[in-house]
C-alpha positions as CSV (number, residue, x, y, z in Angstrom):
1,X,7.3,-52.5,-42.5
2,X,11.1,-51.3,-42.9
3,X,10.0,-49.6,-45.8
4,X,7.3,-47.6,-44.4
5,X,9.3,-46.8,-41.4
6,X,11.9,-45.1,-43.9
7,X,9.3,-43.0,-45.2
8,X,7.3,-42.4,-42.0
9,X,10.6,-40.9,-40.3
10,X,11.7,-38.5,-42.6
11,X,8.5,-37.0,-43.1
12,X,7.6,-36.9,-39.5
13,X,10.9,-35.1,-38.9
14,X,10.4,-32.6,-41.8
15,X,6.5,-31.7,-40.5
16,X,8.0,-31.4,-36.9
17,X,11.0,-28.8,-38.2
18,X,8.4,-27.1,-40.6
19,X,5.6,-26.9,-38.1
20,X,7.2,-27.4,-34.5
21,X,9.4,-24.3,-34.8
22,X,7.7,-21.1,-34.3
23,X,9.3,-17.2,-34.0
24,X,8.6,-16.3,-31.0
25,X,6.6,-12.5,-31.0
26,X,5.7,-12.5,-27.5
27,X,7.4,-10.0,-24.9
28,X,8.2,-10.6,-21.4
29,X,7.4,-8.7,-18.1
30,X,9.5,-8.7,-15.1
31,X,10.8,-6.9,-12.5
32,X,14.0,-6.8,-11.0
33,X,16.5,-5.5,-8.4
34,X,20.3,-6.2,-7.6
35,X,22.0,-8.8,-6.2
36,X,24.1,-6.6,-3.9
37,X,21.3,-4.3,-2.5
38,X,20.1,-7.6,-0.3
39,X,20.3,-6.4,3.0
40,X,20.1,-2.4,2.5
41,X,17.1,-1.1,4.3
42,X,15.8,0.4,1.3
43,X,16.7,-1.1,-2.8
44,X,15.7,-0.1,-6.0
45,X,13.0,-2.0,-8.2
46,X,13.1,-1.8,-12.2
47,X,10.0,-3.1,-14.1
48,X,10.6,-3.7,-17.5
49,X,8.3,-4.8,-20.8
50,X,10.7,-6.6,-24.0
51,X,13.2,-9.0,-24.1
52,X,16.4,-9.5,-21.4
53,X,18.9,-10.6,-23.8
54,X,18.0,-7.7,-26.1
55,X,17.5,-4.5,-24.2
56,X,17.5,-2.2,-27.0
57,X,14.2,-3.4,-27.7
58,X,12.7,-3.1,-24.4
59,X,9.7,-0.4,-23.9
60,X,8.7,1.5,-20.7
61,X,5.5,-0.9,-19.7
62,X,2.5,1.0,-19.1
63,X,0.8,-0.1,-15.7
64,X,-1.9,-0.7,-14.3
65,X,-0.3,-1.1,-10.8
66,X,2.8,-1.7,-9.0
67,X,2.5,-2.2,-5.0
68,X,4.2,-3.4,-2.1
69,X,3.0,-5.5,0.3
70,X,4.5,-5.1,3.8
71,X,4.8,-8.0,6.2
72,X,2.5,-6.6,8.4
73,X,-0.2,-6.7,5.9
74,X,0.1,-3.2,4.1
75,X,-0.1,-2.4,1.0
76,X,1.9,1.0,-0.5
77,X,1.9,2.5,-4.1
78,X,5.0,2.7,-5.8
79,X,6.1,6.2,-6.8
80,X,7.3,5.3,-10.2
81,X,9.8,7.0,-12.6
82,X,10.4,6.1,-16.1
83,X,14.3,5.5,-16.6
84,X,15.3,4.7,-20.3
85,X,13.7,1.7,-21.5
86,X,12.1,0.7,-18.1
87,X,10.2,1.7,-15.1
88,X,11.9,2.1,-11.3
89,X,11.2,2.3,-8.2
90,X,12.7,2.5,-4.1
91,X,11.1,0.1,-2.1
92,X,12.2,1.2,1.8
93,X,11.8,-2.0,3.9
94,X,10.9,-0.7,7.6
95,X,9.8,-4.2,8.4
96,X,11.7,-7.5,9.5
97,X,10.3,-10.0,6.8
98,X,8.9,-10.7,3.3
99,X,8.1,-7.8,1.4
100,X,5.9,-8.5,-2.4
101,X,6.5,-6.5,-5.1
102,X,3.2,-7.0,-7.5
103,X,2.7,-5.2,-10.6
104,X,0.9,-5.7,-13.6
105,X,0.1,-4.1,-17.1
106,X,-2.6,-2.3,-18.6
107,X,-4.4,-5.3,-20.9
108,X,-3.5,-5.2,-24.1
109,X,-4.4,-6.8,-27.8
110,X,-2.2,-9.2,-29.7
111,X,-3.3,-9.8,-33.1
112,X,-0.8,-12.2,-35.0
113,X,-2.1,-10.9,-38.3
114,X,0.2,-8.1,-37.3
115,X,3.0,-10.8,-37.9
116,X,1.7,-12.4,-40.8
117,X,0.4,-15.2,-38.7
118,X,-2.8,-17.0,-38.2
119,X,-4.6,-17.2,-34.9
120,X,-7.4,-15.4,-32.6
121,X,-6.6,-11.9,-32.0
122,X,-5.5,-12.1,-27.9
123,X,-6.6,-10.1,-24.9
124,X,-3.0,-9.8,-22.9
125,X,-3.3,-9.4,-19.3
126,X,0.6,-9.4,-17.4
127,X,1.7,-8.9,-14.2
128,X,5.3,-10.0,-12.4
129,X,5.9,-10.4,-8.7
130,X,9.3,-9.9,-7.1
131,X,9.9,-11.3,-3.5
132,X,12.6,-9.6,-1.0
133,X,13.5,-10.3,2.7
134,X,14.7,-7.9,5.5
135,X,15.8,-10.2,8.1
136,X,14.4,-13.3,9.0
């Protein structure tokens, strides 16, 4: 049983290394603002399509919609403005409470052929929410 056991391991080990480990060709969507605009009465969104700890390969996102829901209940288009590698926006908060930024992307295809990899081409359907408060 020992013997098999030294056998079983290594080759379990080498499948897991060979097969567990994958590159990664996804991108991420999110949407941001900064830290030190909590509490202004109005703060600047950015919406961005890529990777955060590579900005230089980041790529203005192409939406289908990006709103704000107001405490209150309504709901307001963001005028957007492409900056760079990203989307933006000013969000003005005239309400006391929890204001919802939604947005999400136009769908899009993934096939992993397009990587030299094997799989079902994908329909890609993103969207990123970013919470803020004005006051309790």
């Amino acid at each position: 049983m020992k013997r098999k056991l030294k056998v079983i391991i290594p080759v379990m080990a080498a499948a897991i290394l060979l097969f567990g480990v994958m590159p990664a060709g996804a991108h991420l969507f999110w949407v941001e603002m900064d830290a030190d605009s909590i509490g202004a009465s109005s703060r600047e969104v950015r919406i961005f399509l890529g990777h955060p700890d590579m900005p230089d390969t980041n790529i203005v996102p192409e939406l289908a919609n990006a709103d704000v829901y107001a405490p209150n209940g309504g709901i307001v288009a963001l005028t957007l403005e492409e900056d760079r590698d990203h989307q933006k926006a000013t969000v003005r908060l005239d309400q006391k409470g929890v204001h919802l930024v939604k947005t999400a992307r136009e769908p899009g295809i993934f096939d992993p052929k397009w990587h030299h990899q094997k799989g079902p081409v994908r329909l890609i359907k993103d969207s990123a929410k970013l919470i803020m408060t004005n006051g309790p």
